[in-house]
N, C-alpha and C positions, 0 to 999 in steps of 0.2 A: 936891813931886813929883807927887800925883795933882791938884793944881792945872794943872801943865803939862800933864799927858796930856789934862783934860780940854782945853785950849785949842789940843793937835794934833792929837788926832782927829778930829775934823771935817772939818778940811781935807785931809786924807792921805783921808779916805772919799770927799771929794766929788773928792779929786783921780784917787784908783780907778775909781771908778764914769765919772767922762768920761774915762778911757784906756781902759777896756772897750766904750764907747759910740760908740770911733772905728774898732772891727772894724763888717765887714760882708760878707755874702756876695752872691753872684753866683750864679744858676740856671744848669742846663743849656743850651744854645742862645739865652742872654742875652748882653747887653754892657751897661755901662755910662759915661755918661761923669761923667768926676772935673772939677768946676769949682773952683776958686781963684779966691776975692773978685768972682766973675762971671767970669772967664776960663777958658777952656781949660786943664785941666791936665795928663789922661789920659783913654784907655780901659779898662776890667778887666773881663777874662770870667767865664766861671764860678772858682767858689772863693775863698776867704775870702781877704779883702783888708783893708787899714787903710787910712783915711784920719783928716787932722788935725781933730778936736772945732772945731766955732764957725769953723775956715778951711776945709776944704774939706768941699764937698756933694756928693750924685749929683743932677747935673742930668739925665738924661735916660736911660730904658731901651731899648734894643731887641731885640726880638724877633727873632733868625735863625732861626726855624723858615721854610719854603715858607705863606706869603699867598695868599689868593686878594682880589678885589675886581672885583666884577660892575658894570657899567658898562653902562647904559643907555643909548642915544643914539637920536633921536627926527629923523627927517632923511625926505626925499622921492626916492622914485625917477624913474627918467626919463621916467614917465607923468604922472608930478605926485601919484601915492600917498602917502602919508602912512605910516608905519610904522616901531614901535620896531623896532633894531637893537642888544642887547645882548651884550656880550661879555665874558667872563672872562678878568681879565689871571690870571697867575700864577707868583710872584715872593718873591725873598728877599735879604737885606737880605748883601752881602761881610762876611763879619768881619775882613779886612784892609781897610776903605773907612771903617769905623764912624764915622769923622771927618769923611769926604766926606756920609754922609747926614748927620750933626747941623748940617752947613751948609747942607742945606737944609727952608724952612719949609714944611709944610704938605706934603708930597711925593704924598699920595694926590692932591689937586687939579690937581697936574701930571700925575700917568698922568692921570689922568679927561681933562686940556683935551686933551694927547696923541691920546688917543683920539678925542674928538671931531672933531678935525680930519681924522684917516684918514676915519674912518667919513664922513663927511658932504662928503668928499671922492672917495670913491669909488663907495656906495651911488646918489647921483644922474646916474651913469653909465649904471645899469644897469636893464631891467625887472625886473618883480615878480617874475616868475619866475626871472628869471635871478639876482637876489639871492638867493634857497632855493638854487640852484647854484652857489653863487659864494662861499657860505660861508668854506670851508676858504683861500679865496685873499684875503677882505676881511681874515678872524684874521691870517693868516700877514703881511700887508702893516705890520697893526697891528703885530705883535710887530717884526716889525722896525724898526718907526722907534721905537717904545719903547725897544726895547736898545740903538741908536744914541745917544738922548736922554738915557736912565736909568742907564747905566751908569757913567759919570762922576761920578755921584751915589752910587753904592756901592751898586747897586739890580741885579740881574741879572734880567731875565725870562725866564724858565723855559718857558713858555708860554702861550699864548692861545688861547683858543676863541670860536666864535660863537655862542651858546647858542640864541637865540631870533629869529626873525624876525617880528616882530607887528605885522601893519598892522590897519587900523580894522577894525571886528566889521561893517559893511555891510560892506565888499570883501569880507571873509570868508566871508560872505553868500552874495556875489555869484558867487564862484569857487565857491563848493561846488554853487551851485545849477547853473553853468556845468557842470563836473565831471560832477555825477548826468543832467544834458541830453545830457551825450556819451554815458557809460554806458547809455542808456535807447534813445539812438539804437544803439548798438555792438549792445546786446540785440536791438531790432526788426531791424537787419539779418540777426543769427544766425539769431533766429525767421524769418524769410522765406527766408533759402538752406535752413536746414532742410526749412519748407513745402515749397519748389520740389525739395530732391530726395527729399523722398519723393513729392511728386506724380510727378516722373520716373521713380518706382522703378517706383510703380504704373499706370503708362504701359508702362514697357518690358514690366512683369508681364504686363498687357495682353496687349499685342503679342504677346509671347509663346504666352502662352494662346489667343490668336486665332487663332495659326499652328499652333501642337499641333492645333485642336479642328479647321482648315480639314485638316490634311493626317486627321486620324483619320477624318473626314467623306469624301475624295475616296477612301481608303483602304476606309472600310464601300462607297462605290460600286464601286470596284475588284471589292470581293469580292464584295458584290452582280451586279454584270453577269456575273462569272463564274459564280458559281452559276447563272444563268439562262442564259449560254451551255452550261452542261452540262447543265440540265434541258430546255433546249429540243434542242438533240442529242441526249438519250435519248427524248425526246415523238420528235423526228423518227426515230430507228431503228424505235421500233412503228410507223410509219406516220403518225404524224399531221402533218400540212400545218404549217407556219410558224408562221400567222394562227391557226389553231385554237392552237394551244400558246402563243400569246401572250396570245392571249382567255382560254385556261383559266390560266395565270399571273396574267394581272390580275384574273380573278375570283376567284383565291384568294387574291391579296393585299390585294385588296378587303374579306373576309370574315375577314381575320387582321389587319384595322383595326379591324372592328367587333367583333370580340371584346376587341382588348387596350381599345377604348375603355369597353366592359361591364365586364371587370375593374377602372377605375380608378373609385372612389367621386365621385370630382367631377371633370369639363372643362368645359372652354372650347371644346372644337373644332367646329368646325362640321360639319354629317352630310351626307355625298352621299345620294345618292339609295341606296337598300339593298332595295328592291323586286326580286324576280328579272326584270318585266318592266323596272323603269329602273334594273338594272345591266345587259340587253342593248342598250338602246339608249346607256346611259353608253359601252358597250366596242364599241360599231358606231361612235360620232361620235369615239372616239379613234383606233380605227385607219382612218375616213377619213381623220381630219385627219394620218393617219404617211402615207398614199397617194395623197392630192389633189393636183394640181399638181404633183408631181414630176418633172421631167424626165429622160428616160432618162440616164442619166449612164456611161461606157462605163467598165468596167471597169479597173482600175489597180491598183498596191501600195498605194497610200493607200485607195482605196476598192473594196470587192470586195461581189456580192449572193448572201449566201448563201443555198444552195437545199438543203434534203435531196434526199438520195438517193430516187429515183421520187417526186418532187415535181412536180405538174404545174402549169402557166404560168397560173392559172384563180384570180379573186377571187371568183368565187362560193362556192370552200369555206367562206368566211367564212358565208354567207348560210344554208348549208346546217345547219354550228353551232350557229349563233343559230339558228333556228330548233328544234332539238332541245333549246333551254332551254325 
């Protein structure tokens, strides 16, 4: 008896151990395919499965999670530029199809020639610039002849992007230095309308102030002539002659020069004469030169000669004047 047992255990062990050996599991967002003697047998997803020891094997896993797979293409724009255009496919495997992709070999090589063919297809359509704009519509082009292509294959794509647009490091160069040329010029334009309206400003300020200081100027004469129409109106009620009140006016204003000029620590101006004998002949060659030549001119609204009151017709008063300097 323990003769036989030993000559059946063995095989009932070894025959245990390969029925245990023919479980096997499946991951979450996994597939599997089940081969028989090299043929197709099945699919099985997640969760513990058997298959038969020594006949059938897992020939192949796939992955249904969402892929990604970046795709560089290296193609010419319609300048003749040179520049990588890379794109993100991204993509996930039907779990109803699992049979359709194990039929096909090598699947990434096909997005990728996919791709290359949009891309280099459409890119040397376009300038350099206009491919940095043109982004969102080269992916979208992509994506679609991929999901036309790819789908039959048990492949869905999900989306595409166009990640990067890189042409050679001279153009790159070349545009940026292009770029900071415009910028520089944009800036000296600002700088110059700027220049130009404050020179304007300070022009109209000018102007301005030219015109304040001309009317305060005709305005001090205003009220200068006045005053001296009422000091010579009061000269003329005491009696004194025209000529006499205008002599003793500019001799006084003469001598209310020479003081404000003694008040000021340092001038520039130049001294008339200040002598009592040549400030008489200063105020005898002034009011010739107001009585020389003048032609009698007949009275009107515009022009009138006025006379004080017992004011007589006689330019020797002036002589008389002067002389009592």
């Amino acid at each position: 008896m323990e003769n036989t047992l030993l000559y059946v255990l063995p095989p009932i062990a070894v025959s245990i151990s390969v029925f245990i050996a023919g479980f096997f599991t499946v991951k979450h967002h996994t597939a599997v395919v089940i081969e028989r003697f090299g043929k197709f047998r099945a699919v099985r997803h997640a969760g513990l499965h058997f298959k038969i020891p020594f006949i059938d094997k897992v020939s192949e896993r796939y992955n249904l999670k969402i892929q990604q797979l970046d795709i560089p293409v290296e193609t010419k724009t319609k300048e003749n530029i040179f520049v990588v255009t890379t794109v993100s496919v991204q993509f996930k495997i039907n779990p109803d199809m699992v049979y359709e992709a194990y039929c096909v070999n090598e699947p990434y090589e096909q997005l990728m020639a996919y791709a290359y063919d949009v891309i280099r297809a459409e890119v040397p359509k376009l300038r350099l610039n206009e491919t940095f704009e043109s982004k969102d519509a080269i992916a979208a082009k992509v994506a679609d002849t991929l999901q036309k292509k790819m789908y039959k294959h048990g492949y869905t794509i999900l989306n595409v992007l166009t990640t990067d647009v890189e042409p050679d490091m001279y153009i790159k160069n070349a545009m940026n230095r292009i770029n900071a040329a415009d910028l520089e010029k944009s800036a000296a334009e600002y700088e110059a309308e700027a220049l130009r309206i404050n020179i304007l400003a300070k022009a109209t300020a000018e102007a301005e102030s030219k015109r304040l200081e001309g009317q305060g100027i005709a305005n001090q004469r205003r009220e200068i002539a006045k005053g001296l129409m009422e000091s010579v109106d009061v000269l003329g009620k005491a009696g004194i002659s025209s000529a006499e009140a205008s002599a003793l006016l500019m001799l006084t204003h003469h001598y209310d020069t020479l003081k404000g000029i003694g008040n000021e620590g340092k001038s520039n101006l130049i001294l008339m004469p200040n002598s009592p004998q040549d400030s008489k002949e200063m105020i005898h060659q002034m009011l010739n030169s107001f009585t020389k030549n003048v032609p009698a001119e007949p009275e009107n609204e515009n022009h009138k000669i006025i006379r004080f009151p017992n004011q007589p017709e006689n330019n020797n008063d002036f002589e008389k004047f002067s002389n009592q300097l």
